[in-house]
C-alpha positions, -999 to 999 in steps of 0.1 A, spaced: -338 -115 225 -333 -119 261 -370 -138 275 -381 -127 310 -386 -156 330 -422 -154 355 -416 -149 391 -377 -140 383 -362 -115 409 -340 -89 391 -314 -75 421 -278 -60 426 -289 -33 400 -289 -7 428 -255 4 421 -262 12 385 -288 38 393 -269 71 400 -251 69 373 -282 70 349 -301 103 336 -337 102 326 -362 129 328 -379 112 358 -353 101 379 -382 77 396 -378 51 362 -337 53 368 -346 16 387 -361 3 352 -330 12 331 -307 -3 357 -331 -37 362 -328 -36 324 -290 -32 319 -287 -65 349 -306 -82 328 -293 -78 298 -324 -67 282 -326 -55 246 -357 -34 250 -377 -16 281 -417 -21 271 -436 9 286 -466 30 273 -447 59 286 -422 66 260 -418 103 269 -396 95 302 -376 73 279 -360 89 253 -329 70 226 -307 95 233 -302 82 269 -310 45 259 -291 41 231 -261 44 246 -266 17 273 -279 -9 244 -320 -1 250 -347 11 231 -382 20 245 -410 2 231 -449 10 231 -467 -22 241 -489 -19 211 -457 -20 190 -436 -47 208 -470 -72 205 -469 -64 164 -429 -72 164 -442 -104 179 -471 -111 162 -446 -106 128 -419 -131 142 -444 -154 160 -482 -150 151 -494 -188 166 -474 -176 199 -493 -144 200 -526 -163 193 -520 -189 217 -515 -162 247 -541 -145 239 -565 -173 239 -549 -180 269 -555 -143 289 -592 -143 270 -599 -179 287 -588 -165 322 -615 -133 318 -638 -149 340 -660 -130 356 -675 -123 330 -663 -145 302 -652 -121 273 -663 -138 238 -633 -125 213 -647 -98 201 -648 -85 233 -621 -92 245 -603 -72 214 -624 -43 225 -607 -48 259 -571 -47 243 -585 -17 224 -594 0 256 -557 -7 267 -541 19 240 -533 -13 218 -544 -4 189 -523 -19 163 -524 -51 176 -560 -50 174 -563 -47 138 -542 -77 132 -554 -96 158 -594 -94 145 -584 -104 115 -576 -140 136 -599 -132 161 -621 -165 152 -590 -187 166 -589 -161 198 
């Protein structure tokens, strides 16, 4: 799988985005940025405005957050932990003890990833 890099600058996709058809032609951008890329997945909580039938094609699939952070907790739990000790330890203001803080991810429409992560949540 292709890793985003922080602070990298995705351009030159413009051309790509007439020639791709989405139910909201405002995500066209996100396809294009993700076929420049050479990404293997787009991860958005709205799937709807997604669909395989005009991913597929181009080598995408849509992903639900909550579902892409389970992949990754199945092919790298210690990774997962570790990142989310790391976003828990930046909740300042105010601090977030882990329970909370998997109350927060809750709140996010994350589910899933919850219920694996509080069964780990004493190394959050």
């Amino acid at each position: 799988m292709n890793q985003h890099v922080p602070g990298a600058i995705v351009t030159d996709f413009e051309q790509l985005i007439e020639a791709i058809v989405l139910p909201d032609k405002d995500d066209r951008h996100v396809v294009a940025a993700a076929i420049k890329t050479r990404a293997e997945a787009i991860i958005t909580f709205n799937l709807k405005d997604f669909p395989a039938t005009a991913l597929s094609p181009l080598g995408l699939e849509a992903l639900h957050p909550d579902d892409f952070i389970c992949n990754l907790i199945d092919i790298n739990v210690g990774a997962v932990i570790e990142a989310a000790r790391n976003h828990r330890a930046g909740l300042k203001n105010p601090p977030f003890s882990a329970d909370d803080y998997l109350d927060l991810l809750l709140k996010q429409k994350l589910p899933k990833t919850v219920s694996k992560l509080r069964l780990m949540s004493v190394m959050i």
